[in-house]
MIDOSE-1310 file (N, C-alpha, C; in nm, 2 decimals, decimal comma, always signed):
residues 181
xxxx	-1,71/+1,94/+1,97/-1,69/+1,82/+2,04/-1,78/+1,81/+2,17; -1,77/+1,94/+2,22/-1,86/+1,95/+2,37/-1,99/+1,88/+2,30; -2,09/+1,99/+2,18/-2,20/+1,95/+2,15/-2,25/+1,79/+2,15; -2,14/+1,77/+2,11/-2,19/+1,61/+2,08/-2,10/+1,48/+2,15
xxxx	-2,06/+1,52/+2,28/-2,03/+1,48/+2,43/-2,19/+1,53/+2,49; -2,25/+1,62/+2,49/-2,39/+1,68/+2,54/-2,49/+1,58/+2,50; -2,49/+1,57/+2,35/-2,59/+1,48/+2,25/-2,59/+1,35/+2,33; -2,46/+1,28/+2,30/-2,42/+1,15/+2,37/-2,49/+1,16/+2,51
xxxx	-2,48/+1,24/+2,61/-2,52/+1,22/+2,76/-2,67/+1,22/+2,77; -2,69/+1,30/+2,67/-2,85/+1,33/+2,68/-2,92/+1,21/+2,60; -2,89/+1,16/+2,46/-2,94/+1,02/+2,45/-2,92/+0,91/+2,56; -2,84/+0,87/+2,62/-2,84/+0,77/+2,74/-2,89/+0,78/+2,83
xxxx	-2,97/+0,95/+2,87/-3,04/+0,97/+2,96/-3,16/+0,99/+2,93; -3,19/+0,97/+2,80/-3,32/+0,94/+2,74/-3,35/+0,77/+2,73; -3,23/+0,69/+2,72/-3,22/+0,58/+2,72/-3,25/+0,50/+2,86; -3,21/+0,60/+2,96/-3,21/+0,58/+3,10/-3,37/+0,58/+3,15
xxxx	-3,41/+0,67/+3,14/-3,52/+0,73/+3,13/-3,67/+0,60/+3,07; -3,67/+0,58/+2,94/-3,76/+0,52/+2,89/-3,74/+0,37/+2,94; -3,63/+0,31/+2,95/-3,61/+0,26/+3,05/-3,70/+0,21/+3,16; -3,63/+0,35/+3,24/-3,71/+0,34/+3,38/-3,86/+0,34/+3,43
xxxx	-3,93/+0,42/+3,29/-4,05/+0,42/+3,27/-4,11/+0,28/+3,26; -4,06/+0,15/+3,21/-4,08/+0,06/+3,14/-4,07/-0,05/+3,31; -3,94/-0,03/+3,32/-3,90/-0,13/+3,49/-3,89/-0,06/+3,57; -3,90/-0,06/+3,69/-3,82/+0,01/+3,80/-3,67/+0,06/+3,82
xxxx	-3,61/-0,12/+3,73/-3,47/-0,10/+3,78/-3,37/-0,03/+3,67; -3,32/+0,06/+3,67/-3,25/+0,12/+3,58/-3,12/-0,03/+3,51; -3,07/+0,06/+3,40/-2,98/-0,03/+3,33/-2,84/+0,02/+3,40; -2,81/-0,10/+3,50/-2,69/-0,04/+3,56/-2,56/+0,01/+3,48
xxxx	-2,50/-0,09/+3,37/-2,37/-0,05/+3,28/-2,43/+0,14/+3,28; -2,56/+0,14/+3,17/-2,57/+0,29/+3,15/-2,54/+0,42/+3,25; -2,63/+0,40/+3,36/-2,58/+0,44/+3,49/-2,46/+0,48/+3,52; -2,41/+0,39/+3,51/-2,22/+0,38/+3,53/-2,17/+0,46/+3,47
xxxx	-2,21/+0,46/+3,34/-2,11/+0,57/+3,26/-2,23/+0,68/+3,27; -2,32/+0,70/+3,30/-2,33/+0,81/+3,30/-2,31/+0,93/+3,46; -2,31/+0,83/+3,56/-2,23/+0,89/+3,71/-2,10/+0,94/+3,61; -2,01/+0,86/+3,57/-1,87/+0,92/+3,51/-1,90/+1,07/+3,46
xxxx	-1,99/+1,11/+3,36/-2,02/+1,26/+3,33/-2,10/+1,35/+3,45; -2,12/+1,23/+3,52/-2,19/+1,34/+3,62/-2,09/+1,42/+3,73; -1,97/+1,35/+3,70/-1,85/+1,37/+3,81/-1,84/+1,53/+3,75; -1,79/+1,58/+3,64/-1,77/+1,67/+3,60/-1,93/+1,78/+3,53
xxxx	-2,06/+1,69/+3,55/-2,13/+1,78/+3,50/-2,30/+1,80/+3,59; -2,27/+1,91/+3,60/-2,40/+1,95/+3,71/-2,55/+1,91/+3,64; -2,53/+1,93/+3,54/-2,67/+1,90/+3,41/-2,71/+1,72/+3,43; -2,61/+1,71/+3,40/-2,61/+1,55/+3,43/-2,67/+1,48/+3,56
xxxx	-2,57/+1,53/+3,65/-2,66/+1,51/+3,81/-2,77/+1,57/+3,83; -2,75/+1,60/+3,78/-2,96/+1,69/+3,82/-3,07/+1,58/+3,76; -3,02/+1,62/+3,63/-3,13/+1,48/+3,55/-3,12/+1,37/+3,61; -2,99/+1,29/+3,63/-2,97/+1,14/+3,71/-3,10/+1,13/+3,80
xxxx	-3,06/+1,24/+3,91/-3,14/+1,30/+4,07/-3,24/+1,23/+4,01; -3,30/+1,35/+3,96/-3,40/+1,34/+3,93/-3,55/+1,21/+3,88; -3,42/+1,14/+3,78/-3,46/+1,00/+3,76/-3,49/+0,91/+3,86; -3,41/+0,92/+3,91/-3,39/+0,81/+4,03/-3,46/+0,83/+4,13
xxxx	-3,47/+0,96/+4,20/-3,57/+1,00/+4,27/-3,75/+0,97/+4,24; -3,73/+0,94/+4,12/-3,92/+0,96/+4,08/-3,91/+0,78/+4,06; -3,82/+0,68/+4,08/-3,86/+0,59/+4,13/-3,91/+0,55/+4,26; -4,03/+0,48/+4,26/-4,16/+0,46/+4,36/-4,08/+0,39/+4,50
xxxx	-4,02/+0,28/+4,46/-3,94/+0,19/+4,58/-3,81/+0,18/+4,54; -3,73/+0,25/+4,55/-3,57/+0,26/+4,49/-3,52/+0,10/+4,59; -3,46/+0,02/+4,52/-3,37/-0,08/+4,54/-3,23/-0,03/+4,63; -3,19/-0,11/+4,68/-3,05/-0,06/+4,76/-2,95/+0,04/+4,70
xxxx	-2,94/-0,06/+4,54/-2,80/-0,02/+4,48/-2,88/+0,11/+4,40; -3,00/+0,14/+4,37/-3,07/+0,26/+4,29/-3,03/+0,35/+4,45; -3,04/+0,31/+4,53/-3,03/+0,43/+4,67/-2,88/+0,46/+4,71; -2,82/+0,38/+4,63/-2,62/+0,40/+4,66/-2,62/+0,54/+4,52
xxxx	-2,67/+0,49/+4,42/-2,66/+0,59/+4,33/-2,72/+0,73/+4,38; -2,84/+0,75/+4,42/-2,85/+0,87/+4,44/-2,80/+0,91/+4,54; -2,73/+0,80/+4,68/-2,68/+0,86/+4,77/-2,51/+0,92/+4,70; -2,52/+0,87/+4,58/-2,35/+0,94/+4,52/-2,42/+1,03/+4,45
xxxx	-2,51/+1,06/+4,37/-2,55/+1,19/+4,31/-2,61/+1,29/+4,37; -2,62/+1,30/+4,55/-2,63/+1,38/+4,61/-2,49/+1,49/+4,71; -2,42/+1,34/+4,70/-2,25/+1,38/+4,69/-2,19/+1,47/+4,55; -2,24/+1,44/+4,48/-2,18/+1,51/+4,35/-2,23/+1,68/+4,34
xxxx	-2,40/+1,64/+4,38/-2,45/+1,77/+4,45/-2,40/+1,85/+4,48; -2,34/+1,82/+4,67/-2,28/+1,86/+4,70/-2,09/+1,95/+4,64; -2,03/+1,87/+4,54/-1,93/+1,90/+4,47/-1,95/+2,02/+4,35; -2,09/+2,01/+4,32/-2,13/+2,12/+4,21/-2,19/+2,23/+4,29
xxxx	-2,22/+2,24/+4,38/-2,26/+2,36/+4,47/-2,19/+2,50/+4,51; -2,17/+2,56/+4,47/-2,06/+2,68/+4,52/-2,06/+2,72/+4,68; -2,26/+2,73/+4,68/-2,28/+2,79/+4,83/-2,24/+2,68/+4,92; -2,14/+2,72/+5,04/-2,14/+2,63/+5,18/-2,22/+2,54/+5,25
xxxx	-2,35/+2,62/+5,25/-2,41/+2,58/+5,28/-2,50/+2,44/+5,26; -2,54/+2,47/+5,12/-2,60/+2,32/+5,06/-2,55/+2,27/+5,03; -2,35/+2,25/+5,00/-2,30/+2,15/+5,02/-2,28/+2,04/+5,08; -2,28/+2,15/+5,28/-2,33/+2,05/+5,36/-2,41/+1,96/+5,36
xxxx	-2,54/+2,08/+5,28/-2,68/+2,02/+5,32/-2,69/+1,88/+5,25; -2,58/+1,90/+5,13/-2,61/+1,76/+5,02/-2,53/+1,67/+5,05; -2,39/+1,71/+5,16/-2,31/+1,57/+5,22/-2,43/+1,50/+5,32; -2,46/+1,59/+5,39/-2,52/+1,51/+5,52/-2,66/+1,46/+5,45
xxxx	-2,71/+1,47/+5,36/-2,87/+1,39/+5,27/-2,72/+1,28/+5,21; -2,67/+1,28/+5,15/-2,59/+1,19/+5,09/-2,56/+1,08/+5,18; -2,47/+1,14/+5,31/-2,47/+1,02/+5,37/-2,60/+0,92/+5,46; -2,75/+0,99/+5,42/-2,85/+0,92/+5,50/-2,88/+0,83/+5,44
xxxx	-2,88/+0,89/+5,27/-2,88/+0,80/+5,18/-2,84/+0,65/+5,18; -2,67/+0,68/+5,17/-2,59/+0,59/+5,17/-2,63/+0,52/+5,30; -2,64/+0,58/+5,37/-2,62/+0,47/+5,53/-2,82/+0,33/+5,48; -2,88/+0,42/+5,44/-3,03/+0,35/+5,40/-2,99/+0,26/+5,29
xxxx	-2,89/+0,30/+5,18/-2,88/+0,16/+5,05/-2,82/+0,06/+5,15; -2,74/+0,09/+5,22/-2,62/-0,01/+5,30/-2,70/-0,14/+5,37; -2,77/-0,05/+5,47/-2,90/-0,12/+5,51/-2,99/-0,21/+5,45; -3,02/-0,17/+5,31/-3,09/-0,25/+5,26/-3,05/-0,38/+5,19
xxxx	-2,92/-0,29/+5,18/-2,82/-0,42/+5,07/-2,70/-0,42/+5,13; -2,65/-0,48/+5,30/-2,52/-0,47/+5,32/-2,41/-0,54/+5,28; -2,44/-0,62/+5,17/-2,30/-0,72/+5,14/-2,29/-0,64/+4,96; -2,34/-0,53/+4,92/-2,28/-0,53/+4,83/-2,20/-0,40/+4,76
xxxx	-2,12/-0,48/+4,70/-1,97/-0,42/+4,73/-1,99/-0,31/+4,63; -2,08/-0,27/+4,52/-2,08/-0,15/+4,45/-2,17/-0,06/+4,55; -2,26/-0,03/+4,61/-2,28/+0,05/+4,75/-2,20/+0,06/+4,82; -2,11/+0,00/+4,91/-2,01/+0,02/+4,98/-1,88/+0,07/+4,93
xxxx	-1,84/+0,04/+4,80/-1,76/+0,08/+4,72/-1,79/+0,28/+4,70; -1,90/+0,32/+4,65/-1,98/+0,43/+4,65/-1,93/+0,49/+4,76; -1,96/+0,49/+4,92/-1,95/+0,52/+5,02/-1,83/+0,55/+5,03; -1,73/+0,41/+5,02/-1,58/+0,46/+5,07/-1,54/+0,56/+4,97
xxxx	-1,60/+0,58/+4,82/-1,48/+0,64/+4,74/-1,57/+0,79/+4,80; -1,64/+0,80/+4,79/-1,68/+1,00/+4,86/-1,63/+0,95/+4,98; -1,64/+0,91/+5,09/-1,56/+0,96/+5,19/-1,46/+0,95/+5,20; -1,35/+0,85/+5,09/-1,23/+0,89/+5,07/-1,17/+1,07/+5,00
xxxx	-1,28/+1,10/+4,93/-1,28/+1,25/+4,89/-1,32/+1,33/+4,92; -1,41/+1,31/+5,07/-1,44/+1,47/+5,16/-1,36/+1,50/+5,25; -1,32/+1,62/+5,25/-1,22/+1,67/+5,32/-1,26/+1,58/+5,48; -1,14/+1,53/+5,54/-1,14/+1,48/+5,69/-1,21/+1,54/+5,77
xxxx	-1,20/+1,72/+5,77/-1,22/+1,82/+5,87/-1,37/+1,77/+5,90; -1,48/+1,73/+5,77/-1,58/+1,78/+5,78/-1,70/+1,64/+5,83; -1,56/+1,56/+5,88/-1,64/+1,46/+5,93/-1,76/+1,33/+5,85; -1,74/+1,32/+5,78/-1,79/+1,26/+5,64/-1,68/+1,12/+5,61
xxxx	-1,60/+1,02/+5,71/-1,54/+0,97/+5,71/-1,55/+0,84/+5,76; -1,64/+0,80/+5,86/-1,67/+0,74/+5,94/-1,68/+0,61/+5,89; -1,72/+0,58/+5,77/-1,72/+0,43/+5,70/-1,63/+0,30/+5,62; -1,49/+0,43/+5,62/-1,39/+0,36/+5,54/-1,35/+0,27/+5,57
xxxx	-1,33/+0,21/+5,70/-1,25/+0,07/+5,73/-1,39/-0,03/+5,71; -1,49/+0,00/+5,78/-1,56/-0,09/+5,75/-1,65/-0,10/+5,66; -1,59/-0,01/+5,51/-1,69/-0,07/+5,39/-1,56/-0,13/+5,34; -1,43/-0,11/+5,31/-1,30/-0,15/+5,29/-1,33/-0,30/+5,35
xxxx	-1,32/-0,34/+5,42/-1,33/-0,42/+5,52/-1,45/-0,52/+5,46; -1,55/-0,46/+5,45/-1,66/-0,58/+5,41/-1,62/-0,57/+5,24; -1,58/-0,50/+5,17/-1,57/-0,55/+5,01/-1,47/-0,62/+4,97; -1,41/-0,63/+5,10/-1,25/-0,73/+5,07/-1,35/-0,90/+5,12
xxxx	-1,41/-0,86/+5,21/-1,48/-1,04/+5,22/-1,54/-1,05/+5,13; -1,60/-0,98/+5,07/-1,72/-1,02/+4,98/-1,62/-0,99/+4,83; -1,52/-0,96/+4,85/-1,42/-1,04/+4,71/-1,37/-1,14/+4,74; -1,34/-1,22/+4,88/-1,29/-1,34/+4,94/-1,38/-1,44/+4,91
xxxx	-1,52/-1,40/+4,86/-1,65/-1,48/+4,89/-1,69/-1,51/+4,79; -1,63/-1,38/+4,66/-1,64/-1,42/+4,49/-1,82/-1,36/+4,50; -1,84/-1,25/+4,60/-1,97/-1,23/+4,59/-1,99/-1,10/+4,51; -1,98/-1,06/+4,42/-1,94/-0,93/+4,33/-2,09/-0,85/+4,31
xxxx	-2,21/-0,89/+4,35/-2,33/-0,86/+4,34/-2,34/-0,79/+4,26; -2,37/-0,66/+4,23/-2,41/-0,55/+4,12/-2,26/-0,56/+4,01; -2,16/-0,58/+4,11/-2,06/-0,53/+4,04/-2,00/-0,65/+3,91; -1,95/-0,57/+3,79/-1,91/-0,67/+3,67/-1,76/-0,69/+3,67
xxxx	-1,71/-0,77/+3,63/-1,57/-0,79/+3,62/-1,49/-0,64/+3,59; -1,53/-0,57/+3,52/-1,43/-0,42/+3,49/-1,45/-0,35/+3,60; -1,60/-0,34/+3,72/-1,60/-0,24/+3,79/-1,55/-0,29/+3,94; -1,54/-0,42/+3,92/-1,49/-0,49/+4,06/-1,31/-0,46/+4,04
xxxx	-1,29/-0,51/+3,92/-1,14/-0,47/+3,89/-1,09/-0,29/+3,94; -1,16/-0,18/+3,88/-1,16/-0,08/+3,91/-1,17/-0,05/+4,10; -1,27/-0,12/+4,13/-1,30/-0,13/+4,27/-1,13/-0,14/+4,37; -1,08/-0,28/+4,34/-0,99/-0,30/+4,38/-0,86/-0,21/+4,37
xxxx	-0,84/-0,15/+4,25/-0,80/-0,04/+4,18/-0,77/+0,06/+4,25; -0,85/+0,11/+4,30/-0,92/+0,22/+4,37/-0,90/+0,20/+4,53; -0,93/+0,09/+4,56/-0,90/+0,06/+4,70/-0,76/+0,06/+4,76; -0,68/+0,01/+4,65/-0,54/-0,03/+4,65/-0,48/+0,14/+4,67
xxxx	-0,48/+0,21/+4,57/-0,49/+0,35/+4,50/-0,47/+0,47/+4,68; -0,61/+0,44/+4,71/-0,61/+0,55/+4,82/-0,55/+0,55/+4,92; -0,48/+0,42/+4,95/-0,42/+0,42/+5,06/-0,45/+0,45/+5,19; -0,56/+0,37/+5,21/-0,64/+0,40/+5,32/-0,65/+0,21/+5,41
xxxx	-0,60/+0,14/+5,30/-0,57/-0,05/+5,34/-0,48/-0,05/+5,42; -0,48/-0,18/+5,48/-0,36/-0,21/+5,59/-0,25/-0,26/+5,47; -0,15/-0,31/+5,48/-0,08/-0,40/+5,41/-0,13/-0,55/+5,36; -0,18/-0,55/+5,46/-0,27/-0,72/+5,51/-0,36/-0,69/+5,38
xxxx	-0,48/-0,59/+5,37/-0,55/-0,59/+5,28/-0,49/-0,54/+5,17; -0,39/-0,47/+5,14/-0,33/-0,47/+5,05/-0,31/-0,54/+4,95; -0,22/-0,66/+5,00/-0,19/-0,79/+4,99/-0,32/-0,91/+4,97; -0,45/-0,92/+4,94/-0,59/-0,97/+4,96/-0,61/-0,92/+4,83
xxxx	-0,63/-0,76/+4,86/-0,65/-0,73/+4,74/-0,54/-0,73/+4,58; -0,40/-0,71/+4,58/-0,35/-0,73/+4,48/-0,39/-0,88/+4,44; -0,42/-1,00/+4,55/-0,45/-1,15/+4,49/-0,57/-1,16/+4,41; -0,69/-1,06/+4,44/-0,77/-1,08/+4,38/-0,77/-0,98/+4,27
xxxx	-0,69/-0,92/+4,24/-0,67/-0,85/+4,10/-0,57/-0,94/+3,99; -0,51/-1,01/+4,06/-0,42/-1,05/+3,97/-0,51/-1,20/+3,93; -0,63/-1,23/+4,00/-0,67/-1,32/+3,99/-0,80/-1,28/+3,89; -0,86/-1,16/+3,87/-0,97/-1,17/+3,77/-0,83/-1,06/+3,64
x	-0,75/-1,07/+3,65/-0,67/-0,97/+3,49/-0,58/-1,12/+3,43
């Protein structure tokens, strides 16, 4: 089953790949599920990296992605030290897609969910109210930009989930879940 979970990741990243060769802009769905294998697989993030990185002018939301696959980096790393080294590249990352593309809510989404999962101590925190904060307008605004109905649903999901919302947003956000299910 592993082998051909491997097979599967490795055609999509061949898919990703020839792709990218062809446009700049990668095939976001693919992407998506393949960040999902990258959560649990270092092989995966490397190749992603890698891809994404040998694009010439990376777009916002291609620079949210490697700013999360240098977070994942960081998660597959044993040594201390380049963990840090791949939080703190991760968040330059992130802070440069944000910049480029501040109203959209799959970058900002990106952002809050690793700083919702770096430990507090390590200071990697600094963005939650106000990426929280802008993807709740920009669900008020019906402005979903990269994001598709399943991953904005998830988004909300997730937002709801960490308990990091006021009540107020709480309450914003269950309206607009109950309003795209």
């Amino acid at each position: 089953m592993k082998n051909h979970l491997y097979f599967l990741a490795t055609a999509f990243l061949l898919l990703f790949v020839t792709q990218n060769l062809k446009a700049e802009e990668p095939n976001l769905k693919v992407l998506r599920k393949q960040m999902v294998i990258a959560i649990d697989n270092s092989k995966t993030t490397d190749s992603l990296f890698k891809s994404l990185t040998a694009i010439k002018q990376p777009t916002g939301i291609v620079n949210g992605f490697i700013g999360a696959l240098q977070a994942l980096k960081a998660k597959h790393a044993w040594n201390p030290y380049f963990k840090v080294k791949y939080l703190k590249n991760s968040e330059k990352t992130l802070k440069k897609a944000v910049a480029d593309d501040p109203h959209n809510m799959e970058i900002r989404f990106m952002r809050f969910s690793i700083e919702h999962n770096v430990p507090g101590f390590m200071g990697f925190n600094k963005d939650l109210a106000a990426d929280s904060e802008d993807i709740i307008i920009q669900l008020d605004k019906k402005n979903y930009g990269t994001a598709d109905k399943e991953l904005t649903i998830a988004i909300i999901k997730f937002l709801i989930n960490s308990k990091r919302c006021t009540a107020a947003q709480n309450a914003v956000l269950n309206k607009h879940l109950v309003e795209l299910t």
